[in-house]
C-alpha positions in Angstrom: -4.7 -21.1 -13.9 -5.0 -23.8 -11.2 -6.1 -21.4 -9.2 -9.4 -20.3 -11.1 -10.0 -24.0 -12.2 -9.8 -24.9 -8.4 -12.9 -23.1 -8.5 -14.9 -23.8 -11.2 -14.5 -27.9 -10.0 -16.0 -26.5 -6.4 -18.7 -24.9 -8.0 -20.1 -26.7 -11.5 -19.4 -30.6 -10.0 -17.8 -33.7 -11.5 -18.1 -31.9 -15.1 -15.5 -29.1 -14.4 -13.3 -31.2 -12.2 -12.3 -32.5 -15.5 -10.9 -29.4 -16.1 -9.2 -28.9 -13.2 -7.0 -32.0 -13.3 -6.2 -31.0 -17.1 -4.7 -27.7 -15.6 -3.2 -29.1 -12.8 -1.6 -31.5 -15.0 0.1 -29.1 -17.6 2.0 -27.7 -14.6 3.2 -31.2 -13.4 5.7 -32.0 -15.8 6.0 -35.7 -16.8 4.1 -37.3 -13.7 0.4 -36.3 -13.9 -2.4 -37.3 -11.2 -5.6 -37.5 -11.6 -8.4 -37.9 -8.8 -11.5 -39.1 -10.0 -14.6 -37.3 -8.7 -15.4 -34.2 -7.4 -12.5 -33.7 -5.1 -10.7 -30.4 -6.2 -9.2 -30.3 -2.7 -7.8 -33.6 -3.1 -6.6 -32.7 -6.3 -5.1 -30.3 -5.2 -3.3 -31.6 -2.2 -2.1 -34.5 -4.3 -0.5 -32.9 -7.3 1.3 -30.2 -4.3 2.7 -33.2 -3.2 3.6 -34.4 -6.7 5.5 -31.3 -7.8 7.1 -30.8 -10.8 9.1 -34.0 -12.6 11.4 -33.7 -15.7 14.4 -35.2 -17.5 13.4 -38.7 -16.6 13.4 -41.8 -19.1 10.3 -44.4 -18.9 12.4 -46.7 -17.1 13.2 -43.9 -14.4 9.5 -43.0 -14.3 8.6 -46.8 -13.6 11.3 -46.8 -10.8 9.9 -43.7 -9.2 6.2 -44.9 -9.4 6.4 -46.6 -5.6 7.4 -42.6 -4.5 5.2 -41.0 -6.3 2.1 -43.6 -5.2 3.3 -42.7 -1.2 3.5 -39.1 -2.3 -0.3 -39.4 -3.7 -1.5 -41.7 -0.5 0.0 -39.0 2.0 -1.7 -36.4 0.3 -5.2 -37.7 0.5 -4.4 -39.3 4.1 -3.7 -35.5 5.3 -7.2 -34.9 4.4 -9.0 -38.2 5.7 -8.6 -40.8 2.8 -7.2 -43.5 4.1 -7.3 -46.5 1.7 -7.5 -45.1 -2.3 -6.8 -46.9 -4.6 -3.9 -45.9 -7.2 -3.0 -47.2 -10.4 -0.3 -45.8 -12.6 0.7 -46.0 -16.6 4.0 -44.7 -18.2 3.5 -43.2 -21.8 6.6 -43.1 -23.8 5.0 -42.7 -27.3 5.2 -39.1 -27.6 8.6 -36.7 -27.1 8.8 -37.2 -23.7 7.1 -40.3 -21.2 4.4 -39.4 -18.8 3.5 -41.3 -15.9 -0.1 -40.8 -15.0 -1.7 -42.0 -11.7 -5.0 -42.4 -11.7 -6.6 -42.3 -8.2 -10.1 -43.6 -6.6 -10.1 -41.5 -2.8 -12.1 -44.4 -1.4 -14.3 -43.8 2.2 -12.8 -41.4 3.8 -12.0 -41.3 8.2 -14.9 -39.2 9.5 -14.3 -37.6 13.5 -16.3 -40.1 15.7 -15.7 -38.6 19.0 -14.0 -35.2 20.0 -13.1 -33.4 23.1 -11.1 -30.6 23.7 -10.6 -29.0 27.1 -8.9 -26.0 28.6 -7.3 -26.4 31.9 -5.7 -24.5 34.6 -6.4 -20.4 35.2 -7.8 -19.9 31.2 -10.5 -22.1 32.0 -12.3 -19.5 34.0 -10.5 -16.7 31.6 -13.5 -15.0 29.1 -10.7 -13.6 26.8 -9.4 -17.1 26.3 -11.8 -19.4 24.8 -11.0 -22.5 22.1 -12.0 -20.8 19.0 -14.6 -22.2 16.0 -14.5 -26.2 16.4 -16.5 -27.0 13.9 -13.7 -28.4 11.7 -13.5 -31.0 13.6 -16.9 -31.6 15.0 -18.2 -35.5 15.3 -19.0 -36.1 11.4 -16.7 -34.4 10.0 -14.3 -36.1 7.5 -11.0 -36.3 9.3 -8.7 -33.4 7.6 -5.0 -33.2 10.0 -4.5 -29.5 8.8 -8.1 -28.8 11.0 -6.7 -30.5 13.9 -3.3 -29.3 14.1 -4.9 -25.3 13.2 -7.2 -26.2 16.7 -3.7 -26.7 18.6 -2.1 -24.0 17.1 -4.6 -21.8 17.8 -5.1 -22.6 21.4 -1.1 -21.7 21.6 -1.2 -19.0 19.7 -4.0 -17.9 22.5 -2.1 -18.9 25.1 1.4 -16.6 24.4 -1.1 -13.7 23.6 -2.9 -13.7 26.7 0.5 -14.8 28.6 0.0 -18.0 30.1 3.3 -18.4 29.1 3.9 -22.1 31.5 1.1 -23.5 28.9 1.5 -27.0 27.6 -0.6 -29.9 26.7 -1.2 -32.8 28.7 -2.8 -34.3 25.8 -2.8 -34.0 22.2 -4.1 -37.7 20.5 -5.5 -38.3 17.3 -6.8 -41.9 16.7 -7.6 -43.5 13.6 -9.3 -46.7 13.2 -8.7 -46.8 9.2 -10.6 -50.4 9.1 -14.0 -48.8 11.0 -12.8 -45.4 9.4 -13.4 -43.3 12.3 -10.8 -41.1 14.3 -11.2 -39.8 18.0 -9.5 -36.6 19.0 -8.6 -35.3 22.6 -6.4 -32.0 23.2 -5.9 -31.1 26.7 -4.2 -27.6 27.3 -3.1 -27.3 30.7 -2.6 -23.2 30.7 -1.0 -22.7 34.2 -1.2 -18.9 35.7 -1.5 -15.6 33.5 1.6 -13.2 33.3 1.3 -10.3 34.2 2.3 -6.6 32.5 5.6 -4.9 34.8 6.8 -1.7 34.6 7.2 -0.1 31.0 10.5 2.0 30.5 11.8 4.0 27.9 15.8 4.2 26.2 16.3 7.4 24.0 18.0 10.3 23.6 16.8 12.6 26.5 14.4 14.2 23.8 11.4 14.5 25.3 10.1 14.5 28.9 9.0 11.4 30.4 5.4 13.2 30.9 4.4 12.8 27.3 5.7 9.5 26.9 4.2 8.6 29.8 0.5 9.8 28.2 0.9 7.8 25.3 1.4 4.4 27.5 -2.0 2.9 28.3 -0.7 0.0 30.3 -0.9 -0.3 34.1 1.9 -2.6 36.0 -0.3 -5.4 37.4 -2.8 -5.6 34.2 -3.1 -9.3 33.0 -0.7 -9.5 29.7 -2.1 -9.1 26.6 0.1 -8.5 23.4 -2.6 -6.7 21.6 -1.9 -4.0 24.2 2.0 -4.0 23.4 1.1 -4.0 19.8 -0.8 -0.3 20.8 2.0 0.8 22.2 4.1 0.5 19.6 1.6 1.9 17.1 0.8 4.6 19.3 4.3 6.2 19.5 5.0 5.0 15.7 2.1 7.2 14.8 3.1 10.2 16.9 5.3 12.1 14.7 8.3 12.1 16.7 10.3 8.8 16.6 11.8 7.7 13.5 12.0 3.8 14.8 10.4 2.3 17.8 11.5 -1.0 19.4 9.1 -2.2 22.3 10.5 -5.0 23.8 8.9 -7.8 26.1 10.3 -11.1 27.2 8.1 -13.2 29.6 12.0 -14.8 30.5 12.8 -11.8 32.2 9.9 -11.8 34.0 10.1 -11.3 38.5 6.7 -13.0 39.9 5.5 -13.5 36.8 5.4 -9.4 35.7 6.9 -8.9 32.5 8.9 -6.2 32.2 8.5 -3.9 28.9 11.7 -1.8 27.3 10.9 1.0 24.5 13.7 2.0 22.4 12.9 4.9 21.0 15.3 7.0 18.2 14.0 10.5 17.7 13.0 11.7 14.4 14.7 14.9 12.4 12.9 18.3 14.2 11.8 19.4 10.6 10.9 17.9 7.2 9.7 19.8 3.7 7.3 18.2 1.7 5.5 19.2 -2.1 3.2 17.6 -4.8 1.1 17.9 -7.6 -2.3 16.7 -8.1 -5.2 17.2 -10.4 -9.4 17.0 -9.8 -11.8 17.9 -12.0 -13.1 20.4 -9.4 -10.2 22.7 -9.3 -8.0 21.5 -12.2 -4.0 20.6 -11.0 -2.7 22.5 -7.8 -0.2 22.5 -6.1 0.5 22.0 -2.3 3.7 22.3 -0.3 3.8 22.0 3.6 7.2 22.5 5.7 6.2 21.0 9.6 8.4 20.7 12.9 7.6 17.8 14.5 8.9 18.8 18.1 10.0 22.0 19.5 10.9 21.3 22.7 10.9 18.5 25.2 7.2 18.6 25.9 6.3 17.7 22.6 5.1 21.2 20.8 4.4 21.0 17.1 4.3 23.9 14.1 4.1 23.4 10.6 2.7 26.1 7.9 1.0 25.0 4.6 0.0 26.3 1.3 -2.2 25.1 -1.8 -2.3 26.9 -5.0 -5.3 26.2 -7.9 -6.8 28.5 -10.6 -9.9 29.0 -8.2 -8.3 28.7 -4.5 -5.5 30.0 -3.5 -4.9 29.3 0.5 -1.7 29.4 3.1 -2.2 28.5 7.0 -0.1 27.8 9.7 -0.7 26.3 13.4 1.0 25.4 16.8 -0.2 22.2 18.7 0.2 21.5 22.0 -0.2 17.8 23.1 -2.5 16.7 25.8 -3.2 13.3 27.8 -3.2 11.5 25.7 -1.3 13.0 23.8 -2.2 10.0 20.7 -5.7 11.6 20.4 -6.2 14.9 22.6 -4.5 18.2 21.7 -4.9 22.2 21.7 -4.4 23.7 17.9 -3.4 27.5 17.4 -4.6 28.2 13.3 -4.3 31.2 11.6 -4.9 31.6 7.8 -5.4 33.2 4.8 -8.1 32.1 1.6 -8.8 33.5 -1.7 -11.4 32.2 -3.7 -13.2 32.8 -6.8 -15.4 29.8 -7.5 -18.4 30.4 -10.3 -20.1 33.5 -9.1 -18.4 34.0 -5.7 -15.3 35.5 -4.8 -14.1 35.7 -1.7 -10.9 36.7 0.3 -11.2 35.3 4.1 -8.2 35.8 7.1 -8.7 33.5 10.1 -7.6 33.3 12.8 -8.4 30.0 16.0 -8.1 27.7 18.4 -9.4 23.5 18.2 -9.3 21.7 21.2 -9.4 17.8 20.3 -10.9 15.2 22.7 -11.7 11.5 22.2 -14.3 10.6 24.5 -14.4 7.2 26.0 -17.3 5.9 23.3 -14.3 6.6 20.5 -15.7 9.7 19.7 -13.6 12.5 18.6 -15.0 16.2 19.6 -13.1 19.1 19.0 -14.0 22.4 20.9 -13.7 25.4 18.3 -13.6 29.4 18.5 -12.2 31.0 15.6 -12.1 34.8 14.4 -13.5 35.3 10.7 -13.2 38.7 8.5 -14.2 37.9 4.8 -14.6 40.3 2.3 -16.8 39.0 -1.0 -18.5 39.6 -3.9 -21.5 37.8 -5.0 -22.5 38.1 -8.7 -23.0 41.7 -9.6 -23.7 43.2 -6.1 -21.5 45.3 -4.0 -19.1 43.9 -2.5 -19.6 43.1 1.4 -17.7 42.1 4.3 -18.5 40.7 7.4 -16.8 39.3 10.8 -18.0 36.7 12.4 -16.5 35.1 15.9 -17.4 31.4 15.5 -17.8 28.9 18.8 -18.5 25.5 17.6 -18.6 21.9 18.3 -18.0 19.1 16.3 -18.6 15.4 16.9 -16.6 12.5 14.5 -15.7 8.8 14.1 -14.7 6.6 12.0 -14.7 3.0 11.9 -12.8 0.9 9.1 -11.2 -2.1 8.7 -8.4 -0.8 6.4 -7.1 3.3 6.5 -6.2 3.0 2.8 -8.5 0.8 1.0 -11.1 -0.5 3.5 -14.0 -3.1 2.6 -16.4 -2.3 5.5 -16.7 0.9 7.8 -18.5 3.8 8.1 -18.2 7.9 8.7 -20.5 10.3 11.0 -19.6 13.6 11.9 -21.4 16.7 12.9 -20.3 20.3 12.8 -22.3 22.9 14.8 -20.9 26.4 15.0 -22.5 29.9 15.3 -22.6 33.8 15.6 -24.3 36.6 17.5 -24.3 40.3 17.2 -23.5 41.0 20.4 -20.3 38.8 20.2 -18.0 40.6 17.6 -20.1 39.2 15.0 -21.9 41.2 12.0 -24.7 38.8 12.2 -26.7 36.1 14.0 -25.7 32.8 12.8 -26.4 29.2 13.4 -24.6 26.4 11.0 -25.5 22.7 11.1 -23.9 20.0 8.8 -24.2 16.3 9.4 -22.3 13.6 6.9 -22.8 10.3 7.0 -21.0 7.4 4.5 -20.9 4.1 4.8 -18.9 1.1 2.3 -20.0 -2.4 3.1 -18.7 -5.9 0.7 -20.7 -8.5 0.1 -19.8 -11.9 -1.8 -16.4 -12.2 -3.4 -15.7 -8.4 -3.4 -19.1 -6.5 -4.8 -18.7 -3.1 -2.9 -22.0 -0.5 -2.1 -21.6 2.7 -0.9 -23.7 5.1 0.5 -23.3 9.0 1.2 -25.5 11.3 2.6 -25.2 14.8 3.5 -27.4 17.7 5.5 -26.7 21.0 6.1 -28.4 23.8 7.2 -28.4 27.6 8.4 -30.7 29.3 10.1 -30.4 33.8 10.6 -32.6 36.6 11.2 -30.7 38.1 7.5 -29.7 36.0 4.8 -27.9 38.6 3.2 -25.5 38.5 5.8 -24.3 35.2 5.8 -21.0 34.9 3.9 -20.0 32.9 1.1 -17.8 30.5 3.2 -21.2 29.7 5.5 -23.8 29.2 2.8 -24.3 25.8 0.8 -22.5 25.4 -2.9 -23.5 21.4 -4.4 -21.9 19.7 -7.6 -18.5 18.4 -8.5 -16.5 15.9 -8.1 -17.6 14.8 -4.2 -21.2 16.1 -4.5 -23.6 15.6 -7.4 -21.6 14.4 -10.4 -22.9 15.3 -13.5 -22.8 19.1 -12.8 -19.9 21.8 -12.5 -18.1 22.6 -8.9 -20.8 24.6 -7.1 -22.9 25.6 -9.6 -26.1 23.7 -7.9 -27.5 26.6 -5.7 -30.0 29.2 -5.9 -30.0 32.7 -8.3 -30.2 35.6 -8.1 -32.4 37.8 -10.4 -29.4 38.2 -12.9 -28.4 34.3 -12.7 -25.9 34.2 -10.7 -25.1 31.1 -7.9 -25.4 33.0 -4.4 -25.4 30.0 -2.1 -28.5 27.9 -0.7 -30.0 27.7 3.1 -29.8 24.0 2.8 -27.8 21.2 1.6 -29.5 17.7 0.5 -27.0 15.8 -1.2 -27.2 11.7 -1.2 -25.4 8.7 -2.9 -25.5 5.4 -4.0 -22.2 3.5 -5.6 -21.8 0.4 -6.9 -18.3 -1.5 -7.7 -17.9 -4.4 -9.4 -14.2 -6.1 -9.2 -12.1 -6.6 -12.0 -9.0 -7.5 -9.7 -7.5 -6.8 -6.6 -6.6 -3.1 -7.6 -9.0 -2.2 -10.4 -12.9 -2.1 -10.2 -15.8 -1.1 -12.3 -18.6 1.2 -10.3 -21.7 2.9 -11.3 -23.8 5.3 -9.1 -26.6 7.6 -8.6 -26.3 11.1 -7.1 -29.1 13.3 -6.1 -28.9 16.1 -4.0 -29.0 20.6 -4.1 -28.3 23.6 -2.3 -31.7 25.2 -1.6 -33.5 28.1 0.0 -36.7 25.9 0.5 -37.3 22.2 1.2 -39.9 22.1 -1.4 -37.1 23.2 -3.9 -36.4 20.6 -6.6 -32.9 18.3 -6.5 -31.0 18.1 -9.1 -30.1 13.9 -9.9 -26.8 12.6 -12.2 -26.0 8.9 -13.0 -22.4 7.5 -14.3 -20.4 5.0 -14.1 -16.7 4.8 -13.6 -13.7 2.6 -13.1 -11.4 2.8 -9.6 -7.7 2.0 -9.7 -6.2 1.2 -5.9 -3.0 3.0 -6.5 -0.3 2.8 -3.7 -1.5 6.3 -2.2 -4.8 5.3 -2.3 -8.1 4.9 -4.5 -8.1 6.7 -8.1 -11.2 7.2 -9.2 -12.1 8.3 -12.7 -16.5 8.8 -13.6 -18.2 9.7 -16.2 -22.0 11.4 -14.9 -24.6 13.0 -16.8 -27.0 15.3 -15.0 -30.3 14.6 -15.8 -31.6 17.7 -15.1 -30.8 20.5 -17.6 -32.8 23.1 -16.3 -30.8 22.8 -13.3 -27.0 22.8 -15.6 -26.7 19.1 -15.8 -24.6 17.7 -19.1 -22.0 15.0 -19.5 -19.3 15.5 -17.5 -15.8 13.9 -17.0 -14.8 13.6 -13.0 -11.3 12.6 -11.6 -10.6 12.6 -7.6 -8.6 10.7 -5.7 -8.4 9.8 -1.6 -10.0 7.4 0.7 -13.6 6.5 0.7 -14.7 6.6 4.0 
């Protein structure tokens, strides 16, 4: 409640602020203040100070009025007001007596002259720099909370970047309250950088001291910087084999200034079992169950086998990794699997077999080097059924940049896939598949979200009718165009059935509106087919929806009509769930 009238007295003037003292006032108990003006900060500040007074008689609240006036006058002093003027009134004609202070802020201290400097090696250090000093820039009403964040900050800088002898030589705040001005000089005297020493690792013997070597990205001699211990410990948290990670690094144990880092590191159980239930719209509920061995042996192999069951998919696959330097981000995958599928039209029953080689190249790119072995047999419609084996090389090019993994507010998602086929490569056809995604979320204003989606596929062969199921282009559903059934946006054959399109246009636009931190209102517009020709027409839906930020991630829950009945579109009721980007 004070909360939300804080900031209707910030935005409508004098009028609200009214308000805002009334509120602020129902929470005090039997001492209420009230600033006069358009100062909800001061407000604020002043009734914090305040707190909350009960139990006391009239002729206790008259003996605490001099405590409760200092209270008021530290409050607005801490934010440049250095002479108010306070007047108080005790009202015992009701249940209880209220005191009330009434308070007049006054002229307040504004920042006449300022000068903060940065001595020692961190004058000449880029990295190091004093941060936004607007706050206290000359003209500026005097606020202490400004100047003492300026100090803190330039400390806080100073233990990250290791200048660990830092201290300052000066630190002086004047204020003339009779000329109401106040001069401010902070000298920071930083002394020499630290330096990183040599990392070493405490465990149980587990694993080689090759892999976690690869997943230490810190050189002895670099300049310290606890950002980089931070990604060491996040790197081997997020490896999969350590069930706690302590890394450790006292500047007091440091020889010449090299700082020695100590990783504790308890190994996690070889083997864990997992199983849940979901539900989309797409494929109704399903099932998935994945048993995974986190380590094999000391050099940090990896297995694991999974399995998802729906009405229209039914899938098991299994894989052996082998980590690479480093081993965080590169890696050499093993897959084999089988899929059955029998989505609208199609039905299809596809064995593969591969290998992935993941790479992050130094622009934060991830590419992964492909080749994997392809029999499916299908059925499309009423033809014959077919077969067809394909061998596959491909390439594939990704990143992703959020600010949040779970629920981000900014960030985007590009990532191409390019894999083919030829004849003369135990392959029944010549192939060549292309699919580029793009999405992007950015927030603008006090939490109004866009979104934008956009993919692009395409396939290009000397015989169509050889291209299976699995390599042609299906649109509609739940993460394609809403407003139309799972896949059933493609081209027909003469007896109406989906076969699968050449091309894929789909597009998005999503607005969300919040309601609260976890719950949001969206609407959107999806356009987008799969088509044998680029002069085909695309099929558009419209909805809106609501989004719940659950504690595994965004729900969301739309309801799209397709606007294009010749093309299947109705009303249509779609659930998903799983990040954005």
């Amino acid at each position: 409640m004070t909360i939300s009238a804080l900031r209707l007295g910030a935005c409508t003037g004098f009028l609200l602020s009214g308000l805002f003292w009334a509120a602020s006032a129902l929470g005090a108990g039997q001492v209420e203040v009230r600033v006069e003006g358009d100062f909800p900060a001061l407000q604020e500040n002043a009734s914090n100070y305040i707190g909350n007074v009960d139990g006391r008689s009239a002729e206790d609240l008259r003996r605490y009025v001099s405590h409760a006036e200092s209270q008021v006058r530290e409050a607005l002093r801490a934010l440049g007001y250095y002479d108010p003027s306070v007047q108080w009134q005790v009202d015992d004609s009701g249940e209880a007596p209220h005191l009330q202070l009434t308070v007049q802020p006054g002229e307040p201290v504004k920042i006449r002259d300022r000068e903060v400097r940065v001595e020692g090696d961190a004058a000449s250090d880029p990295d190091f720099g004093k941060g936004d000093l607007s706050a206290i820039a000359p003209g500026k009403v005097l606020n202490h909370g400004a100047y003492e964040a300026v100090r803190q900050r330039i400390r806080n800088r100073a233990r990250k970047l290791g200048y660990f002898d830092g201290k300052f030589t000066e630190r002086k705040l004047k204020v003339d309250p009779e000329a109401r001005t106040a001069d401010i000089l902070i000298v920071f005297e930083s002394g020499p950088r630290y330096l990183f020493g040599d990392v070493t690792f405490e465990g149980d013997g587990t694993f080689e001291e090759q892999l976690l070597d690869g997943f230490v990205e810190i050189k002895p001699g670099d300049p310290y910087d606890a950002d980089k211990i931070a990604e060491l410990d996040n790197n081997l948290s997020n490896s999969g084999y350590f069930a706690g990670v302590i890394v450790d690094a006292r500047h007091e144990e440091a020889t010449d200034r090299r700082v020695p880092i100590h990783v504790r590191l308890n190994t996690r159980d070889p083997r864990s079992v997992a199983a849940g239930i979901g539900f989309s719209t797409d494929v109704g509920p399903r099932f998935r169950g994945t048993w995974t061995e986190h380590w094999i042996n000391a050099m940090g192999h990896r297995r694991g086998a999974e399995a998802e069951l729906s009405a229209p998919r039914q899938s098991v696959s299994a894989y052996y990794e082998l980590p690479l330097d480093p081993p965080m981000t590169d890696a050499i995958r093993f897959t084999t699997g089988y899929q059955n599928e029998n989505i609208e039209d199609v039905k299809s029953e596809r064995f593969t077999f591969g290998e992935q080689w993941r790479h992050q190249l130094d622009n934060e790119w991830m590419r992964v080097l492909s080749l994997r072995l392809e029999r499916e047999n299908y059925t499309i419609g009423q033809q014959e059924p077919n077969s067809s084996q394909l061998l596959l090389p491909g390439i594939s090019f990704s990143k992703l940049v959020a600010d949040s993994p779970m629920d981000p507010s900014r960030g985007y998602r590009l990532q191409l896939d390019v894999t083919g086929a030829h004849r003369q490569l135990l392959s029944d056809a010549d192939i060549a598949h292309v699919l580029a995604v793009a999405k992007g979320l950015v927030t603008v204003g006090n939490g109004h979200r866009f979104l934008g989606r956009l993919q692009l596929g395409a396939v290009a062969t000397n015989d169509f009718d050889d291209v299976p199921p699995s390599l042609r282009f299906f649109a509609g559903g739940d993460q394609s165009v809403r407003g139309y059934g799972y896949q059933t946006l493609s081209p027909k054959d003469s007896d109406g059935d989906t076969v699968g399109g050449r091309y894929l246009i789909v597009g998005s636009l999503e607005y969300q509106y919040p309601l609260s931190d976890q719950w949001r209102l969206a609407t959107f517009v999806d356009r987008g087919n799969a088509i044998d020709s680029l002069n085909d027409p695309l099929a558009t839906g419209v909805g809106a929806g609501i989004r719940w930020v659950s504690p595994v991630g965004p729900i969301r829950l739309d309801l799209a009509k397709g606007l294009d009945d010749d093309l299947g579109g109705s009303w249509r009721l779609h659930f998903s769930m799983g990040p954005e980007l």
